[in-house]
C-alpha positions as CSV (number, residue, x, y, z in Angstrom):
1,X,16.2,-220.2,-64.2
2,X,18.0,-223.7,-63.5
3,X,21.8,-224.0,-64.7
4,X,21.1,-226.6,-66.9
5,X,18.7,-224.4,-69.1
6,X,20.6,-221.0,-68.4
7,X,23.8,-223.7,-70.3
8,X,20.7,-224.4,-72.6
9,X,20.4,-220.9,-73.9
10,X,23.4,-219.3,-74.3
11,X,25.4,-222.2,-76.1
12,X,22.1,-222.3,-78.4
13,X,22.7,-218.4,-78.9
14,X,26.4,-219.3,-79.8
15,X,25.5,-221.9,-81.6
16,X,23.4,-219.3,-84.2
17,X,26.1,-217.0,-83.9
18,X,28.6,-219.7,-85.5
19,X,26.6,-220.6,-88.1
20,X,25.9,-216.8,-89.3
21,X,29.5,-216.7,-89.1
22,X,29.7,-219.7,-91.4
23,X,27.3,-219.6,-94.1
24,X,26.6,-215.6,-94.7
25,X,29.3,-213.8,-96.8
26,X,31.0,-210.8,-95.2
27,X,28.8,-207.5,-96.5
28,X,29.9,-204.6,-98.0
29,X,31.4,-202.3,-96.5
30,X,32.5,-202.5,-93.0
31,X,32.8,-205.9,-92.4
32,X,34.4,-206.9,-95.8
33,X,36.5,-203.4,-95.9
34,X,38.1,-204.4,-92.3
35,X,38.6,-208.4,-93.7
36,X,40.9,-207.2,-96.3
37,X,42.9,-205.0,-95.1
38,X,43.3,-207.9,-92.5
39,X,44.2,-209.9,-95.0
40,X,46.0,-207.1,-97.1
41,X,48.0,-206.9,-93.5
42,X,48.8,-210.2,-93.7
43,X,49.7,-210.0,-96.9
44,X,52.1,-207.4,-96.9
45,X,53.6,-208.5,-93.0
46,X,53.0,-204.5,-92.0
47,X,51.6,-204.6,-88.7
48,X,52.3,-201.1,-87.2
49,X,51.6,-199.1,-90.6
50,X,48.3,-200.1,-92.1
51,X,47.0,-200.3,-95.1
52,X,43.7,-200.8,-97.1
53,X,44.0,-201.4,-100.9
54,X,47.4,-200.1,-101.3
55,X,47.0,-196.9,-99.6
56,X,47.1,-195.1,-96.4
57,X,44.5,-196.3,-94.0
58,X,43.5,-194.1,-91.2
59,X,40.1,-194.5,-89.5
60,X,39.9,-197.6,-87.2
61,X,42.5,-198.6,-84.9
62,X,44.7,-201.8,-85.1
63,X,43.3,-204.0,-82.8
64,X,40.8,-205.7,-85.1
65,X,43.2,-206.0,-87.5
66,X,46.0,-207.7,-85.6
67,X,43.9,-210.4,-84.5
68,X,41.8,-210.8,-87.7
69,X,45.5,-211.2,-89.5
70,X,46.5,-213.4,-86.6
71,X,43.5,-215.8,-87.1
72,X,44.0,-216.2,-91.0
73,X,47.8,-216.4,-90.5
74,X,46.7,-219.7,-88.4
75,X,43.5,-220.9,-90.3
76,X,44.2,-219.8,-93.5
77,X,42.0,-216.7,-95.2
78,X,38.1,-217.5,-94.6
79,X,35.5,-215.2,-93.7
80,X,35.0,-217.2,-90.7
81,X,38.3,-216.7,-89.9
82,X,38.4,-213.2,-89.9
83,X,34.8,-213.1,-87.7
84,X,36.8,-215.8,-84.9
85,X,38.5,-213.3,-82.6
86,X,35.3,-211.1,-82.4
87,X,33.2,-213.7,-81.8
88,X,35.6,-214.8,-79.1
89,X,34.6,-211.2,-77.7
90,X,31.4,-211.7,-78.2
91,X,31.8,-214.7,-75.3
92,X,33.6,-212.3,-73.2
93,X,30.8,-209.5,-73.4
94,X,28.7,-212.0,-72.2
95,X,31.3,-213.5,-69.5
96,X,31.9,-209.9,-67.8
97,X,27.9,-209.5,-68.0
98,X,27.0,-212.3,-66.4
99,X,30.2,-211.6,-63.1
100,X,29.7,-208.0,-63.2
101,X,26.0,-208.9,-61.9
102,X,26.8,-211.6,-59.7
103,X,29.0,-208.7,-57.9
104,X,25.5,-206.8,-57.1
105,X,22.8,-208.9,-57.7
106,X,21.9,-212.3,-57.7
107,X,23.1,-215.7,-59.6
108,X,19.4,-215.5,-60.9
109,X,19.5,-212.0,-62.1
110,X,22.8,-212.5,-63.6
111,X,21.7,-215.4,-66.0
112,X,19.1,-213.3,-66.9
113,X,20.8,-210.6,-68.0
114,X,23.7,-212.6,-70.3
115,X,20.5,-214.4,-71.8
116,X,18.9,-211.2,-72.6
117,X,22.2,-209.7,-74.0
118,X,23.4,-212.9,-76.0
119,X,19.7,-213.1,-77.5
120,X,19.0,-209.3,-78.1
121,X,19.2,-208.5,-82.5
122,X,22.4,-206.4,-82.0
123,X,24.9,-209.8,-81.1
124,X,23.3,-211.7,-83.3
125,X,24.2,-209.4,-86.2
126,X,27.4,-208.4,-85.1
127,X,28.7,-211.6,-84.4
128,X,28.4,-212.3,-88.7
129,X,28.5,-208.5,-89.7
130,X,31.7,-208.0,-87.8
131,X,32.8,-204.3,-86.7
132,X,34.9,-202.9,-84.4
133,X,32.3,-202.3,-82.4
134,X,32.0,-206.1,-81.8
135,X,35.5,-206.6,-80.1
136,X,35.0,-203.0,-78.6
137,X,31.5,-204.4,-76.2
138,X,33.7,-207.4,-74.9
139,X,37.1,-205.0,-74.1
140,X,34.8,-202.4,-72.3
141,X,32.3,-204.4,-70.5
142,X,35.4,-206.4,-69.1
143,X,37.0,-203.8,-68.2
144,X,33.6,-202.5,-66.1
145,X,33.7,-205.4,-64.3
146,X,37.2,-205.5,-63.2
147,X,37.4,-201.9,-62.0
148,X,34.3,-202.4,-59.9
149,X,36.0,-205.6,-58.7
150,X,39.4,-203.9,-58.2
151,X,36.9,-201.1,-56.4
152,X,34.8,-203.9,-54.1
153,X,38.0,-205.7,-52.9
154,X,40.9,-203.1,-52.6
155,X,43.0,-205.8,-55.0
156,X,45.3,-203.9,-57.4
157,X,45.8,-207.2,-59.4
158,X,41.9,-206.2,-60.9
159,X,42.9,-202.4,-61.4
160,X,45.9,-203.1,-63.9
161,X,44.2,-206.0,-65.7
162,X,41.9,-203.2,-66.0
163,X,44.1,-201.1,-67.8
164,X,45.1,-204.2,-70.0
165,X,41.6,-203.7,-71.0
166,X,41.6,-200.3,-71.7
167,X,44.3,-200.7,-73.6
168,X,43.2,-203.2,-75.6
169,X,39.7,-201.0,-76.2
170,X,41.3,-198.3,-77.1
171,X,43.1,-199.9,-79.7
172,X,40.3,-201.3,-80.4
173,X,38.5,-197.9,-81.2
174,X,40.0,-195.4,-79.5
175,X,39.5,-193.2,-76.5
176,X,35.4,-194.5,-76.1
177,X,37.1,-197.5,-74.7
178,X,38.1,-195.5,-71.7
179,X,35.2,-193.3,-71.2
180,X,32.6,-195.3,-70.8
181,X,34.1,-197.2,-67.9
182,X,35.1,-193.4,-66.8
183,X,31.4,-192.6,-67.1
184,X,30.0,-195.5,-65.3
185,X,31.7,-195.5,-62.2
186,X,32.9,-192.0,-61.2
187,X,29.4,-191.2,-60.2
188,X,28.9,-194.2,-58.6
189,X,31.9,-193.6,-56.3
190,X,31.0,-190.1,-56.1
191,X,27.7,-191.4,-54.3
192,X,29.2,-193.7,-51.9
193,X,30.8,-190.7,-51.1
194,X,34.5,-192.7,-52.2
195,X,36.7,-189.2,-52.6
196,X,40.2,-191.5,-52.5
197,X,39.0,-193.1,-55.9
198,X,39.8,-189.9,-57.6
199,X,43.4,-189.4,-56.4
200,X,44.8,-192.7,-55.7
201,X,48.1,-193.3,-55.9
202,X,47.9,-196.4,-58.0
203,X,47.1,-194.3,-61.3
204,X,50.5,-193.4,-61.8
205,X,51.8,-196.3,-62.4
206,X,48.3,-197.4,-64.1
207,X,48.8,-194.8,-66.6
208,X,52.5,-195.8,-67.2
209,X,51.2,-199.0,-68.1
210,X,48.5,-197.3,-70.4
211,X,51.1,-195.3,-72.4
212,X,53.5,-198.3,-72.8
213,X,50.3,-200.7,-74.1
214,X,49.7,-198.0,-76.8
215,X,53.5,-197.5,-77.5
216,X,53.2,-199.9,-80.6
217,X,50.1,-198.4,-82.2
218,X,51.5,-194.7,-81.3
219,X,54.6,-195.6,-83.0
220,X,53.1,-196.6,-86.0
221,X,51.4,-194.1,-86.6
222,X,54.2,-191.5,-85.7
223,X,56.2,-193.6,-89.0
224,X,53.2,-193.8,-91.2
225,X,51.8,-190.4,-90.5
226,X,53.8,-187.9,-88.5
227,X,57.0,-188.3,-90.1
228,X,55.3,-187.6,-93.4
229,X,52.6,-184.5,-92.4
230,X,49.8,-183.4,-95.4
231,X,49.0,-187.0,-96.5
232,X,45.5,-186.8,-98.0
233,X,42.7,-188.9,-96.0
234,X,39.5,-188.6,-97.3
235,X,40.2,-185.5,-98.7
236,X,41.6,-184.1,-95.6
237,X,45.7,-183.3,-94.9
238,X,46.3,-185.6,-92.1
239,X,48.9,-183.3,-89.6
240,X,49.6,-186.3,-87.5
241,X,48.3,-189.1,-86.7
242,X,48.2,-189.2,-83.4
243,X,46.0,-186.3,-83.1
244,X,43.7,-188.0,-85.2
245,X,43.5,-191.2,-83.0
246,X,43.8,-189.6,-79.8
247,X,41.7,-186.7,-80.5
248,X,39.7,-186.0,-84.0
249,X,38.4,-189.0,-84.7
250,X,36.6,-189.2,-81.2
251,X,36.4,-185.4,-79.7
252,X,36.7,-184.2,-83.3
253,X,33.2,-185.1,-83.7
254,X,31.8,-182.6,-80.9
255,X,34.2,-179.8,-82.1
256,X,33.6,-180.2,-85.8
257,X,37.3,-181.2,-86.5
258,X,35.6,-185.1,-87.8
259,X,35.4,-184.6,-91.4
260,X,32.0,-187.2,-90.6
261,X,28.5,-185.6,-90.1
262,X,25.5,-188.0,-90.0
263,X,22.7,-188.5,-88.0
264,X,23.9,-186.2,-85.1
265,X,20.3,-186.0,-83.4
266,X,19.9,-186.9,-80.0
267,X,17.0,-189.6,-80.2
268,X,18.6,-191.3,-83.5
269,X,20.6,-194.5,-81.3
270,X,17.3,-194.2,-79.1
271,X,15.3,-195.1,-82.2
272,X,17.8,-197.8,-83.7
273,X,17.7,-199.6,-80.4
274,X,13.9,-200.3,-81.2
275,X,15.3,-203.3,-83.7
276,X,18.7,-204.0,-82.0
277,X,17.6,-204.1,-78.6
278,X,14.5,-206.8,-79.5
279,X,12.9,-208.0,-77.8
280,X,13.7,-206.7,-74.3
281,X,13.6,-202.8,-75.6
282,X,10.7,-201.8,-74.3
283,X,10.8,-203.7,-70.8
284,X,14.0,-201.9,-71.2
285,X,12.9,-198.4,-70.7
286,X,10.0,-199.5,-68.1
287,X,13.6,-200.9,-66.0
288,X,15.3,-197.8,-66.6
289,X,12.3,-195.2,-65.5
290,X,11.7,-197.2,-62.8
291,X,15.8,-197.5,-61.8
292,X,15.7,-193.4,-62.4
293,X,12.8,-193.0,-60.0
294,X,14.6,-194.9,-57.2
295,X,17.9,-192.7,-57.7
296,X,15.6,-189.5,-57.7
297,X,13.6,-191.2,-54.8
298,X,17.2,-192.2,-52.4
299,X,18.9,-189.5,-53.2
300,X,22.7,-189.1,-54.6
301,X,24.6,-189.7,-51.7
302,X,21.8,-192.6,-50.3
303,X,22.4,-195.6,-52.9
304,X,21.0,-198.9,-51.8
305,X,21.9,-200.3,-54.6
306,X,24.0,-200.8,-58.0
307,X,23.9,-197.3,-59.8
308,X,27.1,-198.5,-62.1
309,X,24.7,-199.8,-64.7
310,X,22.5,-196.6,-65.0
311,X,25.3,-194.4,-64.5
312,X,27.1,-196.3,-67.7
313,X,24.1,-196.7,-70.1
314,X,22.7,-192.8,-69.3
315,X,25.6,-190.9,-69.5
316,X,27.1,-192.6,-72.6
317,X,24.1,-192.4,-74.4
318,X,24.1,-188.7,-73.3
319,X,27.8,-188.5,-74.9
320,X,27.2,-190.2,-77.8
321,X,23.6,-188.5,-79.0
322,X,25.8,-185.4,-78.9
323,X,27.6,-186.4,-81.3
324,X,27.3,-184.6,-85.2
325,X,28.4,-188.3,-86.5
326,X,26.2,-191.2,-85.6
327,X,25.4,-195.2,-86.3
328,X,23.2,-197.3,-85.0
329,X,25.9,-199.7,-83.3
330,X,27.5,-197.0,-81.6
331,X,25.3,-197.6,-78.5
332,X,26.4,-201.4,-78.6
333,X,28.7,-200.9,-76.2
334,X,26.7,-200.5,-73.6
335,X,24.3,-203.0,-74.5
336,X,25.3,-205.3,-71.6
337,X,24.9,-202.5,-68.9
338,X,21.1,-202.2,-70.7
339,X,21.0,-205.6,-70.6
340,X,21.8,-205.7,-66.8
341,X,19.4,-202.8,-65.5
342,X,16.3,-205.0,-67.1
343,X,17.4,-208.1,-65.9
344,X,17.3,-206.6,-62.4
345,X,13.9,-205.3,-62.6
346,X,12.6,-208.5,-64.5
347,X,13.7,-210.5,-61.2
348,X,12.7,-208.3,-59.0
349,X,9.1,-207.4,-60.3
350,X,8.0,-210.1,-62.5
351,X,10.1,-213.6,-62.7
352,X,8.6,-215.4,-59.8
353,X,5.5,-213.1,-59.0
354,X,2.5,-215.1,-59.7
355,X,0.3,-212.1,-59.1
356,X,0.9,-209.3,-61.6
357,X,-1.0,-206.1,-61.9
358,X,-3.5,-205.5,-64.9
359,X,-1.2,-203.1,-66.3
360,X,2.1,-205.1,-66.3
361,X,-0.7,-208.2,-68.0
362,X,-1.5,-205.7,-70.6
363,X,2.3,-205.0,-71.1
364,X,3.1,-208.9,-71.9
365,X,-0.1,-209.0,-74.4
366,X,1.4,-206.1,-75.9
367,X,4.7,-207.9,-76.2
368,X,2.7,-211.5,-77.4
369,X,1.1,-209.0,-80.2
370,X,4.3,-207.7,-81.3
371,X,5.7,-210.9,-81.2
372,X,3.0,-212.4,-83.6
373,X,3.8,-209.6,-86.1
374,X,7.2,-210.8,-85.8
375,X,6.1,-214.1,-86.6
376,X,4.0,-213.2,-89.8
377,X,7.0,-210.8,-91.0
378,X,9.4,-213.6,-90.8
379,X,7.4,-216.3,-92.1
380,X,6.7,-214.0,-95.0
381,X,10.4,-213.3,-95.6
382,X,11.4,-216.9,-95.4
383,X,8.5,-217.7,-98.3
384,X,8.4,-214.8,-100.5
385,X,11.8,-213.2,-101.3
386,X,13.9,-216.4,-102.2
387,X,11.5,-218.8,-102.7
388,X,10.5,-222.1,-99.9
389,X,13.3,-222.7,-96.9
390,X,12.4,-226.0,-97.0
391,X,14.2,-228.4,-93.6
392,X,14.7,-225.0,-92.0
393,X,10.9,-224.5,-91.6
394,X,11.1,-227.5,-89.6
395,X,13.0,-225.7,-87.1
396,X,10.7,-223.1,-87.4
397,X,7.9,-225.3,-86.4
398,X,9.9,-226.6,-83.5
399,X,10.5,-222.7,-82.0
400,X,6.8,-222.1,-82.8
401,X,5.3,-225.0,-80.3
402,X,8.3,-224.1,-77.8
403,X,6.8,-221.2,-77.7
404,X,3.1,-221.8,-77.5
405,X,4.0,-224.6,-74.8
406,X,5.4,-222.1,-72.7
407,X,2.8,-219.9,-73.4
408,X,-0.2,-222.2,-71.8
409,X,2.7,-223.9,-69.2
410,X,1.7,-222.8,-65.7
411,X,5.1,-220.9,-65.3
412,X,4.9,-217.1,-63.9
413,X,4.1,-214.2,-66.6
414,X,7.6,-213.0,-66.2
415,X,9.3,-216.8,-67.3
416,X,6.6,-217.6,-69.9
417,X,7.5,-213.7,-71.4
418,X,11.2,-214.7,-71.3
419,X,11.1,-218.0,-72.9
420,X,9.4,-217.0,-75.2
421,X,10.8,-214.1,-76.0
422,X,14.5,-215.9,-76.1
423,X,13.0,-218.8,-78.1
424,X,11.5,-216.4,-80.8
425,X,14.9,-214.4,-81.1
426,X,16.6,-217.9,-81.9
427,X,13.9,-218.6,-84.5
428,X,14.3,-215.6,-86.7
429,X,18.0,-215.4,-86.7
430,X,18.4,-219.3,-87.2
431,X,16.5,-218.5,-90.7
432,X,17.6,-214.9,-91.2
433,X,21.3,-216.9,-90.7
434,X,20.7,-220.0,-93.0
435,X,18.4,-218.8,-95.5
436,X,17.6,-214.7,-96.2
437,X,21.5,-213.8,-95.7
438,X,23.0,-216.3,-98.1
439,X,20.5,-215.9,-100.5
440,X,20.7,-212.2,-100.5
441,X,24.8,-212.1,-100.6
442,X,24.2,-213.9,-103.6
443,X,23.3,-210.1,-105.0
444,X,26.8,-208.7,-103.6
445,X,29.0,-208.4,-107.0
446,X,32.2,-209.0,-105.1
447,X,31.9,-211.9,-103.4
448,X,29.8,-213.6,-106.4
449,X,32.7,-213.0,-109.0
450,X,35.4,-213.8,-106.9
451,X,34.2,-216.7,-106.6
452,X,34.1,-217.5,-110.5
453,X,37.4,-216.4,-110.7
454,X,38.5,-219.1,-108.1
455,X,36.5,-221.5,-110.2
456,X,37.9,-220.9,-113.4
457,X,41.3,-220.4,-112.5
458,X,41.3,-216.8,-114.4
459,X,45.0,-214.3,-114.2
460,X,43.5,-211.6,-111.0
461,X,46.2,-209.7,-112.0
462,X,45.2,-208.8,-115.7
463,X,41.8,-207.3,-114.0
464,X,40.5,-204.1,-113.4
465,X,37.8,-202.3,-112.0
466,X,36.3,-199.3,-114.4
467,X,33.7,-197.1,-113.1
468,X,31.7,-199.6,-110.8
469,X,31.7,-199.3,-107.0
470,X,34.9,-201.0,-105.4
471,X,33.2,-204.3,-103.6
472,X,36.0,-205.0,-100.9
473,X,34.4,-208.2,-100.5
474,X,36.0,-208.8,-104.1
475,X,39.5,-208.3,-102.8
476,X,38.9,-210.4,-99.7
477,X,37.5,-213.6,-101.2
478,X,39.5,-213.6,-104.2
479,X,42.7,-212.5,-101.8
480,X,44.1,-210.0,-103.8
481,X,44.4,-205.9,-104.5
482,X,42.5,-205.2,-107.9
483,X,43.5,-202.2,-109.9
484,X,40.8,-199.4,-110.1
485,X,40.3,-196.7,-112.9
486,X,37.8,-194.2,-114.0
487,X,39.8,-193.2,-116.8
488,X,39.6,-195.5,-120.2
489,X,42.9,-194.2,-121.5
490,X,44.6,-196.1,-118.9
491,X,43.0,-199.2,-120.1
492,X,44.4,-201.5,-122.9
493,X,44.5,-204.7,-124.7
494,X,44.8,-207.6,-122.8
495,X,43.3,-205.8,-119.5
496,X,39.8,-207.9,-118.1
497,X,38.1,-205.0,-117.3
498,X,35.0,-205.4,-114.8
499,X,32.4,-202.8,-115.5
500,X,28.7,-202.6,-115.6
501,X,26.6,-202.3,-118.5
502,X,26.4,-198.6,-118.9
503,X,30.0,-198.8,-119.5
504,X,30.7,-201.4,-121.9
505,X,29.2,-199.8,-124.9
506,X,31.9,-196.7,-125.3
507,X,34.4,-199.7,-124.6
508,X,33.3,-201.4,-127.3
509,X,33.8,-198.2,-129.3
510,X,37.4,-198.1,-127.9
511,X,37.7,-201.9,-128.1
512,X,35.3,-203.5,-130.7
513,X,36.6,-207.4,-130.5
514,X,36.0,-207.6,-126.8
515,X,35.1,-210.9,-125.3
516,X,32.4,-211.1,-122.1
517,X,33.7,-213.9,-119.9
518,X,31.4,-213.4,-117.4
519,X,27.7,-211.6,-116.6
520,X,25.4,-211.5,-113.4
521,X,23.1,-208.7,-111.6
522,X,24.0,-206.8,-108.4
523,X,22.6,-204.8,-106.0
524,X,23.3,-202.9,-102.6
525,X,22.2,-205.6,-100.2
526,X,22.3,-203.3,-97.4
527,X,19.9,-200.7,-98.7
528,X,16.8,-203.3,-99.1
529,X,14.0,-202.4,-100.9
530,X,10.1,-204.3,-101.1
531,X,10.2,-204.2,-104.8
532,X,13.8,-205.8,-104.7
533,X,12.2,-208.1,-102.0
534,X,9.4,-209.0,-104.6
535,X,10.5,-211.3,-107.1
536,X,8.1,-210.9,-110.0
537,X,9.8,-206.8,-109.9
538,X,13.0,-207.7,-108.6
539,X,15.2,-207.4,-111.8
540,X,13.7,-204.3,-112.3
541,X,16.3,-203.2,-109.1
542,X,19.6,-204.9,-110.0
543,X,22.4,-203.5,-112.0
544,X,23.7,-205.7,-114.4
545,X,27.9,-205.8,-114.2
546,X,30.1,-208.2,-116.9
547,X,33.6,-209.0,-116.9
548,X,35.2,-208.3,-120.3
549,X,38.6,-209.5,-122.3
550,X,39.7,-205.9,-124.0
551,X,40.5,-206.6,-127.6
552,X,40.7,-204.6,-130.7
């Protein structure tokens, strides 16, 4: 791959990033939960204590928070605003990538892999549905490639940036942030046979360094939790919170302690990487069998080559499917180290071999099949659910000759299956980003009626929620803490009470003069459905919600 289109391809992967980050509201929950209370932060100018709608807030660490606050302190308070420091992770994810390779492997291999990590379906929906977990991939993968660097050239000015990074992980989402380096290279040094790496002298101060990093997250929650024992978090008496950062809500969920349990089986982030690791998943595990068998075939203490990749991916997968509590992004993290480990067998097998076997002919037919499916489901999508995308099928057009010029160039098998495969990525999430996402936020009650409330100027502080489900994405965009009640007695003349339609006929018992100021349909856009997909049954799926004046 030349420079010029390796430039190509990862600022046109940025470039899709941005305008998901743009254009597509945040979704409930995550994403718009962690936007206000960055904004909440803000708000309220408490950095060490946090809090999320008025109360105690105890399940992420800071990290996110600080910068999101920092970013809207400077910008103002807009989604994009809030997604800016993660996406500026995102581009350091892909930065540590692309020199952690370079350290083993080739300038070739290593623009291979940051291509296949900044176009695989995991960055492009993190870098708009913003977690932790984004900001958590840059932090660790950084700090992977600084330790092996600190590792390769005895210099101690890589070994305590390192521990900047760990630091910054770890308050990022806690002690994962120093495991998975942990995992990935103690066996690796363990098969060079490197015995010093385990008892060097330079940890002391390393760990000093560590503990002071963490000293301002500790200390807050020593004041918010510690100093005040038997606070109720999610329905649990919190003893302190340190324990829960340092301990529960990481080890907690292997010892039962996590008050979580979900998906704990062991293939369940196996079977989510089918979507988020397109469209490289299944060259994937064909890189990692293969990188297996040359381990099994060398030997432990007879590398010939990088094992840090494997070691990573294989042992934190192994620690994570343990787990009883599991998401599909957990295993984001080491998406680059996946991302790596095919790269090297794509260079090595197929980029510049003119002369494939049958078998690995058959495998990139399989792919072009699965690809057209791809091609059919999107275009589907883009003309059923929300009617014509008009200019953007243009664009559409263009990504679909790209890719059937590539497919009859006279390129190798291995750089027609890559450009294509990058191209097609680009395709889908360029629409998926400036067509299906807005349209279908438009079905998210909180961000909708926040932004009629902007529009017509209405008092947010007369308003209260009554027995609908809290939409977080309500507080952020119309940048303020709603009240919430399930009881009617607390309710009285004057209040704007938003409610769905279940609900306002006993309030129009209670309160027969109300006035409806407002009406629309919602749904939960992130449990989608083919008859809410469908149009002609659509409205069959949506809950009606209203905003009403109480009077008697």
């Amino acid at each position: 791959m030349q420079k010029n289109t390796f430039i190509l391809l990862l600022a046109a992967c940025a470039g899709v990033y941005l305008v998901g980050s743009i254009m597509i509201p945040l979704m409930d929950i995550d994403a718009a939960q962690y936007a206000s209370i960055s904004r909440e932060m803000l708000e309220r100018n408490s950095f060490l204590q946090v809090f999320d709608l008025g109360k105690d807030y105890l399940d992420k660490p800071p990290m996110l928070f600080w910068l999101s606050a920092l970013s809207m302190k400077i910008f103002g308070v807009h989604d994009w605003a809030y997604r800016l420091p993660s996406l500026l992770f995102l581009g350091i994810a892909l930065y540590a990538t692309y020199k952690f390779t370079q350290l083993y492997y080739s300038t070739q291999t290593a623009r291979l892999a940051t291509i296949m990590l900044a176009s695989c379906q995991a960055f492009f929906l993190i870098a708009h549905d913003v977690r932790t977990d984004t900001m958590l991939v840059g932090w660790v993968m950084l700090t992977i490639y600084l330790l092996a660097k600190w590792a390769e050239r005895s210099d101690s000015k890589y070994f305590f940036f390192g521990i900047v990074t760990i630091a910054g992980g770890m308050m990022t989402k806690g002690p994962i942030a120093l495991v998975v380096p942990v995992l990935a290279l103690a066996p690796y040094w363990i098969s060079q046979k490197k015995w010093a790496f385990f008892y060097k002298p330079i940890y002391i101060p390393g760990l000093l360094l560590l503990a002071l990093l963490l000293f301002p997250m500790s200390w807050g929650l020593y004041q918010q939790y510690d100093l005040y024992p038997g606070k109720i978090i999610n329905d649990r008496p919190i003893k302190s919170g340190l324990e829960f950062y340092y301990w529960t809500q990481s080890f907690g969920r292997y010892t039962g302690e996590n008050a979580y349990k979900e998906m704990g089986y062991f293939t369940f982030l196996l079977e989510n990487m089918f979507w988020s690791f397109l469209p490289w998943i299944f060259v994937f595990l064909w890189a990692l069998f293969a990188k297996a068998f040359i381990i099994v075939k060398e030997g432990i203490f007879n590398p010939s080559a990088e094992r840090i990749s494997f070691f990573g991916f294989v042992l934190t997968y192994l620690v994570l499917s343990r787990s009883q509590a599991q998401l599909p992004h957990y295993i984001f993290v080491v998406f680059p180290l996946a991302a790596i480990i095919t790269a090297s067998h794509w260079e090595k097998v197929i980029w510049n071999n003119s002369s494939v076997s049958k078998s690995i002919k058959a495998f990139y037919g399989f792919h072009l099949f699965i690809f057209s499916v791809l091609i059919i489901a999107a275009g589907m999508i883009a003309l059923v659910p929300f009617g014509n995308i008009g200019r953007i099928g243009v664009l559409g057009i263009v990504a679909l000759l790209i890719m059937i010029g590539q497919l009859i160039s006279k390129k190798t098998i291995g750089q027609k299956w890559f450009y294509i495969s990058v191209v097609l990525m680009l395709g889908v999430n360029v629409f998926m980003n400036t067509h299906f996402y807005p349209n279908l936020l438009k079905y998210q009650w909180g961000n909708q009626l926040a932004g009629e409330i902007k529009n017509k100027g209405w008092n947010e502080d007369k308003m209260i929620l009554y027995k609908i489900p809290n939409s977080n994405a309500l507080h952020f965009y119309g940048q303020h803490v709603f009240a919430n009640t399930k009881d009617s007695l607390q309710l009285k003349v004057g209040d704007w009470v938003i409610t769905d339609a279940v609900n306002d006929s006993s309030l129009r018992i209670q309160f027969p003069a109300s006035i409806q100021h407002y009406k629309s349909n919602w749904y939960h856009v992130t449990m989608l459905s083919l008859p809410f997909l469908n149009p002609s049954t659509r409205q069959n799926e949506l809950t009606p919600f209203e905003l009403i004046e109480l009077k008697k």
